[in-house]
C-alpha positions in Angstrom: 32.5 27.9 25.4 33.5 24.9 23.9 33.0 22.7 27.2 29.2 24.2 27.4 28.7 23.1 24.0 29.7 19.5 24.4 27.5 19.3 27.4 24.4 20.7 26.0 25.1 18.3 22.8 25.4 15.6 25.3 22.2 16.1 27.5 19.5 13.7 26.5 16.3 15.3 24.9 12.7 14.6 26.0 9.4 14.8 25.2 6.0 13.4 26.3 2.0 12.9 25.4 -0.5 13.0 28.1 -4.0 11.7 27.2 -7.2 11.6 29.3 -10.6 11.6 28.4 -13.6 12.2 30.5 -15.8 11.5 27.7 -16.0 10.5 24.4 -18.0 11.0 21.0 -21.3 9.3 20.9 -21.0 9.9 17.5 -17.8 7.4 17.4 -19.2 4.7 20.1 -22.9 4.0 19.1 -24.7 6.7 21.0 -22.5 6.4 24.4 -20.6 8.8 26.1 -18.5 7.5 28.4 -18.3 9.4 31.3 -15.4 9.2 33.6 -14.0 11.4 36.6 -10.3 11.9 37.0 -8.7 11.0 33.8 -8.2 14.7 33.0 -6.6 15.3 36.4 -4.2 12.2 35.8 -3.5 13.5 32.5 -2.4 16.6 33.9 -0.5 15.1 36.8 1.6 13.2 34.7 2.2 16.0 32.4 3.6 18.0 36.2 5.9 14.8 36.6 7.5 15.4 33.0 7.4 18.7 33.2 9.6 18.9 36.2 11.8 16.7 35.2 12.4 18.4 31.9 10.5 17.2 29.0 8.4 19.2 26.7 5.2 18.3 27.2 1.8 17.9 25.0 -1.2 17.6 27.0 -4.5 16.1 25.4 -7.7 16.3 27.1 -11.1 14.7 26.5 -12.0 16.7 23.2 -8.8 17.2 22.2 -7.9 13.7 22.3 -8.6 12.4 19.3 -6.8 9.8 16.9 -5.5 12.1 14.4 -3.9 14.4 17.7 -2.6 11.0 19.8 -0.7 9.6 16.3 0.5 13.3 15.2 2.0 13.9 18.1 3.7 10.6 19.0 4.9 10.7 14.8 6.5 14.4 15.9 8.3 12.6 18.7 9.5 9.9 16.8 10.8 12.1 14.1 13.1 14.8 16.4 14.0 12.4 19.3 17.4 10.3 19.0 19.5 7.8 20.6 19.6 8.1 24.5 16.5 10.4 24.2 13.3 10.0 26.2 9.8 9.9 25.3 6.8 9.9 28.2 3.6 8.6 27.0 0.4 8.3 29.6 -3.2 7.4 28.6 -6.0 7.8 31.2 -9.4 6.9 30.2 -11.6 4.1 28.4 -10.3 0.7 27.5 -11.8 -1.5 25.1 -11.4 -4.4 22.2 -12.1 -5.2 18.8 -12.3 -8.1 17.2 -8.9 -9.6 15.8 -9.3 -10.2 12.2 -5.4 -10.2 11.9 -4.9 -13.7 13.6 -2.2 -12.7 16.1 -4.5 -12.5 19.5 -4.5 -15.5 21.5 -7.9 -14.5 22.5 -9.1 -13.1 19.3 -9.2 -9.5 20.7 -7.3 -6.3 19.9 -7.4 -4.3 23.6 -7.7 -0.1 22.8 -7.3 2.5 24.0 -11.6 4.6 23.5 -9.9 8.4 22.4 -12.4 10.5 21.4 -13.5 10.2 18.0 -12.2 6.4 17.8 -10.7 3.3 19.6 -6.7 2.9 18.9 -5.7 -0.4 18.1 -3.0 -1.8 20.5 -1.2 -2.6 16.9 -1.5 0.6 15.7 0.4 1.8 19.0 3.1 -0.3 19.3 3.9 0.0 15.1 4.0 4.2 15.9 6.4 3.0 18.7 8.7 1.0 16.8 8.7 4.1 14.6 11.4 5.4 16.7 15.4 5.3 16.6 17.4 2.9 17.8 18.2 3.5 21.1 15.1 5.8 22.2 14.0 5.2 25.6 10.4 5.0 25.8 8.0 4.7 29.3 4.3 4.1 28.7 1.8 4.9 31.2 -2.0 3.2 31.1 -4.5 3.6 33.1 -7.3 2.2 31.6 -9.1 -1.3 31.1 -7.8 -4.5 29.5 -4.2 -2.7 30.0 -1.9 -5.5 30.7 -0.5 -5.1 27.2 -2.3 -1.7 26.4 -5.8 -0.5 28.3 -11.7 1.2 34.5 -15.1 -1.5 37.0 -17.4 -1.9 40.4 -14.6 -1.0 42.6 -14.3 -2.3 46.8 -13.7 0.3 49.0 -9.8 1.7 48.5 -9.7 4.1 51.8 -11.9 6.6 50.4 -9.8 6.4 47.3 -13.5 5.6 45.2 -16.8 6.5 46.1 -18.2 6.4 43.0 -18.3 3.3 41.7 -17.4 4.6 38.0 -16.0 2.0 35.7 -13.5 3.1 32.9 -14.3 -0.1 30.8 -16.5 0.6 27.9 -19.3 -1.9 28.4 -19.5 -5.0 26.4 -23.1 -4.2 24.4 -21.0 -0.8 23.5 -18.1 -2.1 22.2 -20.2 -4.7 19.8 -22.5 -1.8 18.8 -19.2 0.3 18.3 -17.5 -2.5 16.5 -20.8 -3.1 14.3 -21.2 0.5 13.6 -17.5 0.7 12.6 -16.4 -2.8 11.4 -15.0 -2.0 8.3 -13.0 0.9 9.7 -11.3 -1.2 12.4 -10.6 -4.0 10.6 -9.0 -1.8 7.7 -6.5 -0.6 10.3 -5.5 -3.9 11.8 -4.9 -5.3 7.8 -2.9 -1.7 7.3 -0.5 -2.3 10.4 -0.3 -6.1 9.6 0.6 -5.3 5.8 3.1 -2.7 6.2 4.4 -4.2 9.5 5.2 -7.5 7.3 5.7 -10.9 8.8 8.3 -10.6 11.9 9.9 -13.5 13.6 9.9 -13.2 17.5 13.2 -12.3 18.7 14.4 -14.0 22.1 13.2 -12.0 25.3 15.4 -9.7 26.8 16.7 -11.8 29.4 16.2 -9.5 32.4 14.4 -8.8 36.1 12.1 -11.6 36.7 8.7 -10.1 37.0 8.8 -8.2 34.2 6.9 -9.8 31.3 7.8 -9.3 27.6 4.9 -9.8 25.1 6.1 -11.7 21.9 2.6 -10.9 19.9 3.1 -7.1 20.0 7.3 -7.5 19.5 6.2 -9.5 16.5 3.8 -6.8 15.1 6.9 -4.0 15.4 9.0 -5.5 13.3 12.7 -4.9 14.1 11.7 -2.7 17.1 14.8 -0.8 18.0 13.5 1.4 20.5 13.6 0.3 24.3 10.0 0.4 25.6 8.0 0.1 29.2 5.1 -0.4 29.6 3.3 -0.3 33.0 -0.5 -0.9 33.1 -3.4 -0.1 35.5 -4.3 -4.0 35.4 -4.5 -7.0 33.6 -5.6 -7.5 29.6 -8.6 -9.6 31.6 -9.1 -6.8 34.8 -10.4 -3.7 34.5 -9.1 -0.3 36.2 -10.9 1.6 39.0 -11.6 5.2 38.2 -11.9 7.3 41.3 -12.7 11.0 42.1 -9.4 12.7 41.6 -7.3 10.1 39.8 -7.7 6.4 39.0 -6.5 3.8 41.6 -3.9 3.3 39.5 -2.5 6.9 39.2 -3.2 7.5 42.7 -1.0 4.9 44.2 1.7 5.8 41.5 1.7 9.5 42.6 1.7 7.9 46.1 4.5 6.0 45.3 6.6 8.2 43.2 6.2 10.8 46.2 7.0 13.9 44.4 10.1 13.1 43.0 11.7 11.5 46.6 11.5 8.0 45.4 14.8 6.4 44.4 14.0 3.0 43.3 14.3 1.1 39.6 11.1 0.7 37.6 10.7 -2.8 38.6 10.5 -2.1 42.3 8.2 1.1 41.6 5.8 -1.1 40.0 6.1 -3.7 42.7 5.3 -0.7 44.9 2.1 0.6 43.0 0.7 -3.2 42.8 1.5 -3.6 46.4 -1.2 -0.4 47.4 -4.2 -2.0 45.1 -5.8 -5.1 45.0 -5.8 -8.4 43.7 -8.8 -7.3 41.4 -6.5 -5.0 39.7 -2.4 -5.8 39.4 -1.0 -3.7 37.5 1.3 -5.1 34.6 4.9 -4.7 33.8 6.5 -5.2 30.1 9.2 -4.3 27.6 10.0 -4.8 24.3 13.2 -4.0 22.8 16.6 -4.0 25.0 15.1 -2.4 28.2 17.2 -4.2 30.5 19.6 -1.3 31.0 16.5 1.1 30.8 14.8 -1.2 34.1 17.3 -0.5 35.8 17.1 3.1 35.8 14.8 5.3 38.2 11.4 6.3 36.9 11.3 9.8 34.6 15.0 10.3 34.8 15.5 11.5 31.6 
């Protein structure tokens, strides 16, 4: 008895968020909608990947996600989960960007991520993420636009992967309208996450694999970030992400890829293996913050 207590004390605990929106409020974004394709069905692919390997699993689609239901449920995971824990977070849908009235963007633009009733700021998400415990290991998932740090276009022809032609980046006369509409709103949220955030020096990058990229602005904004984070995007913060009919590009070659559950490589060779199946017009992006060195080097999902 004894020995089967250790062990279940030992076993790492997970959890994971899986948001995709189809849609959106018009009532949010100046009268558009939004429509998209698959991000419900790589929403609910993802959540399959967690669940098989274990994780307890909250599932957010189109309606349901909403701001108040992304940042409840990521402050419920930071809250129970621990040292050595997991946490899964995927976002399928709209990207978009706000103007940066905070001074921290190089090109004076906040990327987001469009949830239903409003965008979330890329420094609203990585503050909830630095939220949690030391030692938390966290894997983000975007498949969205302007994701090289956080966030879908005209696509060419992907083997019958797209047919449609849908783009998943929220077009520039919205996101000005949206920004207009909502101005004080927005802005009010990047002061709030600057002010309680505080002033953070950079810390030195975490000296590890190459190709993967760590991004100083959003270290800076979580100030002392204990957790281990990766981040792997759909595309560039300039690129936008190709939505298809049954999952994005992005998703697609990652489920391709990941092969249900037979692949065996680290993170950094899985996303060398998803960029390698999509095109120049859209690489996906690879990141940490924190001490993910030992974390890269792990396979994907193992919890």
């Amino acid at each position: 008895m004894a020995n089967t207590t250790s062990s279940s004390a030992s076993k790492a605990k997970a959890m994971s968020l899986h948001i995709g929106l189809n849609a959106v409020s018009p009532a949010a974004y100046g009268g558009w909608s939004g429509e998209l394709a698959a991000c419900e069905f790589d929403a609910k692919d993802m959540t399959a990947i967690a669940t098989s390997r274990g994780m307890k699993s909250t599932l957010l689609l189109t309606k349901k996600g909403t701001r108040a239901h992304a940042l409840a449920a990521m402050r419920k995971a930071a809250k129970q989960l621990r040292k050595g824990d997991f946490f899964f977070l995927t976002y399928s849908g709209h990207g978009g960007q706000v103007p940066d009235v905070t001074g921290e963007e190089a090109d004076k633009k906040d990327e987001t991520w469009c949830l239903y009733d409003g965008q979330l700021i890329d420094d609203e998400l990585y503050f909830e993420l630095s939220r949690f415990a030391a030692g938390v290991r966290i894997l983000v998932l975007s498949d969205s636009c302007h994701s090289g740090t956080v966030t879908r276009a005209m696509p060419p022809q992907l083997d019958g992967i797209l047919s449609t032609g849908r783009s998943k980046m929220m077009p520039l006369a919205v996101g000005i309208r949206t920004y207009r509409e909502h101005q004080k709103f927005y802005d009010d949220l990047q002061r709030d996450v600057a002010e309680v955030a505080g002033k953070a020096s950079v810390p030195d990058p975490d000296s590890m694999l190459a190709q993967i990229a760590v991004s100083p602005r959003l270290t800076a904004i979580a100030k002392q970030f204990k957790p281990a984070v990766i981040l792997i995007s759909g595309c560039q913060d300039n690129q936008t992400s190709l939505d298809g009919d049954h999952n994005g590009a992005f998703t697609e070659q990652l489920l391709k890829v990941w092969n249900h559950g037979d692949y065996r490589g680290n993170y950094a060779k899985f996303h060398a293996a998803i960029k390698a199946g999509l095109p120049a017009s859209q690489t996906p992006n690879l990141f940490t913050l924190g001490a993910a060195a030992r974390f890269a080097r792990q396979q994907p999902f193992n919890v």
